[in-house]
N, C-alpha and C positions, 0 to 999 in steps of 0.2 A: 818255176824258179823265181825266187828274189832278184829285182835289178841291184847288180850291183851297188847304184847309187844309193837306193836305198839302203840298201846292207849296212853300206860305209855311214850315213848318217844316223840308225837306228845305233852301230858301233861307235860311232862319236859321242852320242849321248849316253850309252852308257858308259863309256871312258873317261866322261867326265867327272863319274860320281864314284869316289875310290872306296867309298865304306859298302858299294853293293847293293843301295836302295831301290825297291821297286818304280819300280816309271809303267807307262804303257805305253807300247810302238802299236802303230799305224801302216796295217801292211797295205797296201791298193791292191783291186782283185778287177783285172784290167776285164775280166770276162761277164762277168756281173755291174761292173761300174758302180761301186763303193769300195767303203772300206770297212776291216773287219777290226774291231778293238777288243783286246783281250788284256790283262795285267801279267806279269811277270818280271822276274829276276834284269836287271840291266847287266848283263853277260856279254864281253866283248866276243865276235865274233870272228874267226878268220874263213876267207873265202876264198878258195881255190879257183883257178881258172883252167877250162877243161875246155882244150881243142882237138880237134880231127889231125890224123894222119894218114897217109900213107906207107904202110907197112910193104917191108923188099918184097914177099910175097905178092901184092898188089892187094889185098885187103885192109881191108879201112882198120885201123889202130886209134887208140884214143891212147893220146899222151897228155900226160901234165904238164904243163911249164913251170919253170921253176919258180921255186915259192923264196923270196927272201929270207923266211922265218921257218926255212925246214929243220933245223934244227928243235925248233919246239911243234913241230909239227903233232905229235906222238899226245904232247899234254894239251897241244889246243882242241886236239879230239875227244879228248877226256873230258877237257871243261864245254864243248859243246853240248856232248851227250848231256853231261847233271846240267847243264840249262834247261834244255828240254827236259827233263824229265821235272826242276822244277817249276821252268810254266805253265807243263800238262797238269800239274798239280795244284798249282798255283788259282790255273783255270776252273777243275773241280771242287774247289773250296770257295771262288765266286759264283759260280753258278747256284750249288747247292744252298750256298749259306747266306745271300747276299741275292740273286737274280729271281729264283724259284719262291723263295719266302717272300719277296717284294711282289711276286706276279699272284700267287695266292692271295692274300692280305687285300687286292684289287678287286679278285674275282670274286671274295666274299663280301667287300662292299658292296658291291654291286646288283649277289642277291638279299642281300639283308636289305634291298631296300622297299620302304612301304609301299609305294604304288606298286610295286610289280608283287607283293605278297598280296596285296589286297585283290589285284585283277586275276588271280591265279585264285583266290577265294572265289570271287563271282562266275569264271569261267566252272570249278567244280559244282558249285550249287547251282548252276546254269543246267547243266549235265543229270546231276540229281536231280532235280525237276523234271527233264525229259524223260527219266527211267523211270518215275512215279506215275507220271501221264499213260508212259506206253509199256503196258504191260510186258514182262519180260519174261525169257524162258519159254517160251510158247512154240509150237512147231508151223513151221512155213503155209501151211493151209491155214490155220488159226488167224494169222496175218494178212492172208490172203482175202479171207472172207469180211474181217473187219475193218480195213484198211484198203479199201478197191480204189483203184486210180479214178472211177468217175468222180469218188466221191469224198476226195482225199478229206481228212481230218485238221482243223483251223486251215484249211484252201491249201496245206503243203505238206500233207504227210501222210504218205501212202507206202503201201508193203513195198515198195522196191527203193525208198527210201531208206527203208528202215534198212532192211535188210542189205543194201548196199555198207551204208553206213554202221552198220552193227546194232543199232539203236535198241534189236530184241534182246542183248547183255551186253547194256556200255557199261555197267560193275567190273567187267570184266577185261574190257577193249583195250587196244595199249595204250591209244590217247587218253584214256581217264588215269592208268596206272600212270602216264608219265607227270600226266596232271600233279597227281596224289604225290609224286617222286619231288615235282618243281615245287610244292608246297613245300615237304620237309626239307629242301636243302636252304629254302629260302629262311625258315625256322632255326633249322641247325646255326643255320650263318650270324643272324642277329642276335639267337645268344653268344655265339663268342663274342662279335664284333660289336654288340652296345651291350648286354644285362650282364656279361659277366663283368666287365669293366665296372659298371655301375654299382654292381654289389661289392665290389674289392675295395671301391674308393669309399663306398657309404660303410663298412666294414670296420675300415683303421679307424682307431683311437686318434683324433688329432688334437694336441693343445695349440690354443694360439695364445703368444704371450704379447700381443702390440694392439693398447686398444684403439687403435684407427681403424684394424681389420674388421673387430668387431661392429662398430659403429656404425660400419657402412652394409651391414647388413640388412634382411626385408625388417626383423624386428631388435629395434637396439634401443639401449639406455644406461644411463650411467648415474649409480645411488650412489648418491656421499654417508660416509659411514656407517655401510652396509662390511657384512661378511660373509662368503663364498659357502662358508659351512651352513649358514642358515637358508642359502639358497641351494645347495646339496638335499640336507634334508627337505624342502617342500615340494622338490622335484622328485625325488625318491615315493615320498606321498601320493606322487600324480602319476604312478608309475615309470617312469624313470629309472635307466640303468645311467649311475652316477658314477664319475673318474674322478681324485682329484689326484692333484700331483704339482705340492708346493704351494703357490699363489695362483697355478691356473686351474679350472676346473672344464669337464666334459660331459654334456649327458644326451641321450638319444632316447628314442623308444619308436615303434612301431618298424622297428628293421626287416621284419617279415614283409612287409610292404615290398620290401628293394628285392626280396628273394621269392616272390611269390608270380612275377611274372614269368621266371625262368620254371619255376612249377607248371604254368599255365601253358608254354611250348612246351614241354617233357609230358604235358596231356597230351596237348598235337599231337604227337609226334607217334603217342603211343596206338591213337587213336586210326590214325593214318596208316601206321604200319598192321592195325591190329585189320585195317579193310582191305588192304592187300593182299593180305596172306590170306584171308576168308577168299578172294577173290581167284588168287591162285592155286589155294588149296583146298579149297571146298569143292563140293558136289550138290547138285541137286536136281529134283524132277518132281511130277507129278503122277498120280494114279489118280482113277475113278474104279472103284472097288464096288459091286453089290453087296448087299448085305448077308451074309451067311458064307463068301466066299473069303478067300485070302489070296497073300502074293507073298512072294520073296523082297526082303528090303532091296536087296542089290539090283534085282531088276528096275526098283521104281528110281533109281540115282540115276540119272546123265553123266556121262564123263565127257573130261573135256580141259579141266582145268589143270595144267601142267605141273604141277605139284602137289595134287588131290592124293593124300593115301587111302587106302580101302578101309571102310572102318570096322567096327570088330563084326557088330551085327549087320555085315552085311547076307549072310546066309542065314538069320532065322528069320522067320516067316510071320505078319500079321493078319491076323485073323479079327473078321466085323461080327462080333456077336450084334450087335444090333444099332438101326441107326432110326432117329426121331425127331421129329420137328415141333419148336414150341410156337405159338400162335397168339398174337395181339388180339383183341375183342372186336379191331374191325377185320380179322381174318388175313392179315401179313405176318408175314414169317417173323419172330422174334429170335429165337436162336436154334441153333442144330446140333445134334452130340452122337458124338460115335464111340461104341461100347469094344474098346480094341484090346489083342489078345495080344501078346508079344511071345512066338513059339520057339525054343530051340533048333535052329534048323535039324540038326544030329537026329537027337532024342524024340521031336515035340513034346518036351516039358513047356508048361506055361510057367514064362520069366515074367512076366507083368500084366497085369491088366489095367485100366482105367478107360475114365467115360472124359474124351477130350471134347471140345468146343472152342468156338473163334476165342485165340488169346489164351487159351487152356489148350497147352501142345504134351504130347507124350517124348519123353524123350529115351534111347534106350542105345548104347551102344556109340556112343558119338552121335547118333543121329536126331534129326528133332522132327516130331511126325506135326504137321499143323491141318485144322479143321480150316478151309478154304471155300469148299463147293459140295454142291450136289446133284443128286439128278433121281428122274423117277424110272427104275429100271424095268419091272415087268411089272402086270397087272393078272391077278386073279379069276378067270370069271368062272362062273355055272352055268351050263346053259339046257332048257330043257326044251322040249318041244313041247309049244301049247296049243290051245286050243282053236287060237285063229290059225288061217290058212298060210303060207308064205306069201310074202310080200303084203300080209297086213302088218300095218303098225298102230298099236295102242299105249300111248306114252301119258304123262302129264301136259297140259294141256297150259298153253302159254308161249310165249319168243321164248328162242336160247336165250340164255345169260350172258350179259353183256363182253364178260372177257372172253367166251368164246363164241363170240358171234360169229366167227366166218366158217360158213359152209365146209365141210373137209371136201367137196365135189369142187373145190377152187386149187385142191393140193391134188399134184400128180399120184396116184398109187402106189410108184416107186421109192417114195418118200416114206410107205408105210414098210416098208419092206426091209429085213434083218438075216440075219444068218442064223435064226432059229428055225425049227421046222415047220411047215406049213399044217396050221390047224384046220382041224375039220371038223364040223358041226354033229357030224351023224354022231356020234357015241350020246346020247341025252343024257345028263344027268352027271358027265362028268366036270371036273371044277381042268380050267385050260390057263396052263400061264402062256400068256400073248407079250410078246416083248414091248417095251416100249421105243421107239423111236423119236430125238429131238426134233421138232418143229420151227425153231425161230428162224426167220426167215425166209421159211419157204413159203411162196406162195405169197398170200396178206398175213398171213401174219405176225404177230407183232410180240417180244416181247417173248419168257421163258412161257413154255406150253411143250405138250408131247403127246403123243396120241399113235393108238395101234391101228389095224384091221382085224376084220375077223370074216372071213369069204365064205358065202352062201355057197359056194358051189366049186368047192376045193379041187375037186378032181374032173372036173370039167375043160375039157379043151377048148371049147370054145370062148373066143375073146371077150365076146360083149355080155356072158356070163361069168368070165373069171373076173372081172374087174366088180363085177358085184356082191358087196357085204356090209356089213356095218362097223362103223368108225368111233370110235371112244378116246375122247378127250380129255385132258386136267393140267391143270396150272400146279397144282400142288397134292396132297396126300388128301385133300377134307372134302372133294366130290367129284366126279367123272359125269363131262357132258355127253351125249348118246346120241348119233344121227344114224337114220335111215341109208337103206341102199341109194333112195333116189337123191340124198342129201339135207330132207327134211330132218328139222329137229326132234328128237321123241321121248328126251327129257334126262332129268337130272337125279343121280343118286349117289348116296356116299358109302364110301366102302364100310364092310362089317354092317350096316345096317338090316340086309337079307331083305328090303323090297326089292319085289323082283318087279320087270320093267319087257314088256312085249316088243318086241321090234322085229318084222320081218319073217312073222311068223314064230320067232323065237323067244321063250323066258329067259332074259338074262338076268343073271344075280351077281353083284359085283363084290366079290368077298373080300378082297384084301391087293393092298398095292404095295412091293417092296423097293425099297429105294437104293444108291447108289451114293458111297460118299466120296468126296472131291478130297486126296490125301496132298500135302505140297511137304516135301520129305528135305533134310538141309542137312548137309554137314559144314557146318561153323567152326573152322581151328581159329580162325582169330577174334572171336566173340569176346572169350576172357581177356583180350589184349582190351578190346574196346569197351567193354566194361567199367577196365579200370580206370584207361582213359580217360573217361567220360566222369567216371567219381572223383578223378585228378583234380581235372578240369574246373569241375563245378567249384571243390575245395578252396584253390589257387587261385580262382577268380573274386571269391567273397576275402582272401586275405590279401589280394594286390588293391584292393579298395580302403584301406591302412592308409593312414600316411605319414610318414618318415619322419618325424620331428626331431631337429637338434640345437641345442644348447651350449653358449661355450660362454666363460665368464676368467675375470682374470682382475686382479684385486692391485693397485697401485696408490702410489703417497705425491701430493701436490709440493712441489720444490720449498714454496715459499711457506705454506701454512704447514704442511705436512698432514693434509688431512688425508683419512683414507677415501679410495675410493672404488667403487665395483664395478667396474663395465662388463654389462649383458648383451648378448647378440646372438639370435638365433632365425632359422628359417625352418619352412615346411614344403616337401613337396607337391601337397595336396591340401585340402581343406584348413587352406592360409587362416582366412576369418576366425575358426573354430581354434586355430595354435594359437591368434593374435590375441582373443580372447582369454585363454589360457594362460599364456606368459604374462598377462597385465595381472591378472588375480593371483597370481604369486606374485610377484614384487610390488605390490599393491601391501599382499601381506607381510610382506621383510621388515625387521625392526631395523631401529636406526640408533646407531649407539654414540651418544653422547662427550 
């Protein structure tokens, strides 16, 4: 309830003013301890006083006491209610048009401002740097192995790092999207709240007609019996969009200048958004394919991304007709290509074929197929029975070769081991694909290698002859190293050549090694956003480096001589020296009329 007192002087002030002007009352809010201020109508009030009684019955009765002014009791209710109704209204017209637009207008200064746009730049390239470093997308073992707590990465970064903090898809994480969000509002903001201002005002036509204004510009002068028109036209010359209008004249040029920054955030922005929506609506994953085999596209996607739709070809199948490696003259890999089949899922119709390579992606279906990795899958061999005894070996004579120098009797035999079937030597003469197994890290060593087994004595229960046979090595496709049961070297041969090579009693003939390509498969929805972006960008940048040149000139008569006279004044917002030069070689060449 209103104390009275106040009632009565909130009603005094408004009684004072007979035409109904708004005022503002000051109610106290004894519960809170302030007070609340609002605008409205000065509306006299009348205020009833409401006491307790005792009713004959003995319950409590509320009576009025009598009101002096009951006779207009009926219409002071009336004029209560439309008060209220017009200071609830009165209140919704300040809040909305007057409180809200003020508190806005605040909050976008506030992110329009450059330091906090610029820290919000370093924080995302901060970020991007970190998901360039640490490989992303990867599965929880992959991280495990390369990132081990002994041995963390620059002294602080190890798989539980990462993977606490998301670090294996910050593309993705909410703190990068909010990132990318605090950039564009911060963009959004400064163009309302500085470039559009900026281009409105560099925009209007302005004459001035008082040459003080002029004079006091960066470049001013004033020619005695000079005329407007002859400096019209030499401006026009110079490129110059020329006004005149009377005795004053107006010219600019480079206005692209003033409207090219707001270009260059309408890049941002596009660009920003165009990583978001990849981020949220894309998919993507990896395969390792052998050569000869296929997969379903939809298997090789990861899901994950809350907005990813399915894309058309995610049920046809790619197929590796063939995959190959080219070679530098000192024997390093130069490039790799994979011969890939794009099948119908339904039908198997061939939709596409091409021969992709790093940077040469296959694209089909929304999806984008990329040459990443490799690996050496299985190995060919022949094996005969010759004429030395088991457990002779007669190899090439010489050390192993340096990249595989280390003994395979250093690798556990587990490491040789796959979930193909276990080969066995008795059939002579047939050709055995022996799977390959990765090697990096096991054991010493070092570095991409893979290497099989091939067991002298497959069906043999005994331990300390199952664990014996011979180990074949290779770094790559151009030669396979050879050890003995006991672990001795017995030499080098390169596939397809047909020397055959004794070990352990055995002819082995290494006929051919097929390989395994590395596939990184991507649906991009916001690729074409960034794209254009990024073509924006680049545009709007070479045209904000323009600069704004204006011209204002205005033609007057001396009191006493009546001579005429031309005052010129103009400024540039860029490249001053090159305008100041500019503006001197025209009025340099203004005639002077006599």
């Amino acid at each position: 309830a209103v104390p009275a007192a106040a009632a009565r002087r909130c009603r005094a002030g408004g009684s004072r003013s007979p035409a109904r002007l708004a005022t503002r009352c000051f109610v106290s809010d004894r519960r809170a301890g302030k007070a609340t201020s609002f605008p409205g109508p000065a509306t006299p009030h009348r205020l009833g006083v409401v006491a307790s009684a005792r009713g004959p019955g003995g319950a409590d009765e509320k009576a009025r006491a009598p009101d002096p002014d009951a006779n207009d009791a009926r219409g002071s209710a009336n004029a209560d209610g439309k008060a209220e109704k017009d200071g609830a209204e009165a209140f919704r017209r300040w809040l909305l048009e007057t409180e809200l637009p003020k508190s806005g207008k605040s909050v976008a200064r506030s992110l329009s401002s450059l330091p906090l746009a610029i820290s919000e730049f370093l924080a995302i390239a901060g970020f991007s740097a970190l998901g360039t470093v640490i490989e992303q997308n990867k599965g929880t073992a992959w991280y495990v192995q390369n990132y081990p707590t002994e041995t963390p990465a620059f002294g602080f970064i190890d798989y539980p790092l990462i993977l606490d903090l998301g670090l294996d898809h910050i593309y993705t994480e909410w703190y990068f999207l909010l990132l990318l969000a605090a950039l564009a509002a911060s963009l959004t903001a400064c163009t309302f709240t500085r470039q559009l201002p900026v281009w409105r005002v560099s925009a209007d036509w302005k004459f001035l007609d008082r040459p003080a204004t002029l004079l006091k510009m960066e470049e001013a002068e004033s020619l005695p019996r000079a005329r407007k028109d002859d400096l019209a036209e030499r401006l026009a010359a110079r490129g110059y969009q020329v006004f005149v209008k009377g005795k004053k004249m107006y010219a600019f040029k480079g206005l692209i200048g003033r409207l090219a920054p707001i270009g260059v955030h309408a890049g941002l922005l596009l660009t920003l958004g165009g990583a978001a929506y990849s981020g949220l609506g894309g998919l993507g994953g990896s395969v390792m394919v052998p050569e000869g085999t296929s997969f379903e596209i939809g298997q090789g996607l990861r899901r994950g991304a809350p907005f990813a739709p399915t894309p058309a070809a995610a049920r046809d199948k790619v197929l590796v007709n063939d995959f190959t490696i080219e070679y530098l003259p000192n024997g390093q890999v130069s490039q790799f290509f994979s011969d890939l089949s794009v099948l119908d899922g339904a039908s198997g119709r061939e939709k596409q074929r091409k021969t992709i390579s790093v940077n040469v992606p296959l694209r089909q279906g929304g999806v984008t197929m990329y040459q990443t990795d490799w690996e050496i899958a299985s190995m060919r061999v022949r094996v005969e029975e010759g004429e030395a005894t088991r457990g002779e070996t007669r190899g090439d004579a010489g050390p192993a070769p340096a990249d595989v120098s280390v003994p395979p009797a250093s690798v556990p035999s587990a490491a040789f081991t796959s979930d193909a079937p276990e080969t066995s030597v008795e059939t002579s003469g047939d050709a055995l694909n022996l799977p390959m197994a990765n090697l990096e890290g096991q054991g010493a060593f070092q570095g991409r290698i893979w290497g099989t087994f091939l067991p002298l004595y497959p069906g043999n229960e005994d331990p300390s002859l199952k664990r014996l046979g011979v180990s074949l090595l290779a770094r790559d496709f151009q030669s396979v190293a050879i050890y003995a049961s006991d672990g001795s070297f017995a030499g080098v041969r390169r596939p397809g050549s047909g020397r055959p090579i004794t070990v352990d009693g055995l002819n082995l003939i290494v006929e051919d090694m097929t390989g395994s390509t590395g596939l990184e498969l991507k649906t991009d929805p916001g690729v074409p956003w960034v794209y254009a972006g990024f073509a924006g960008l680049m545009v709007t940048s070479f045209l904000s480096l323009l600069s704004h040149s204006q011209v204002w000139a205005v033609e007057t008569e001396t009191e006493r001589t009546n001579q005429k006279l031309l005052h010129v004044g103009g400024r540039s917002n860029r490249a001053k020296e090159e305008f100041k030069t500019e503006l001197d070689e025209i009025l340099n060449d203004m005639p002077e009329y006599l």
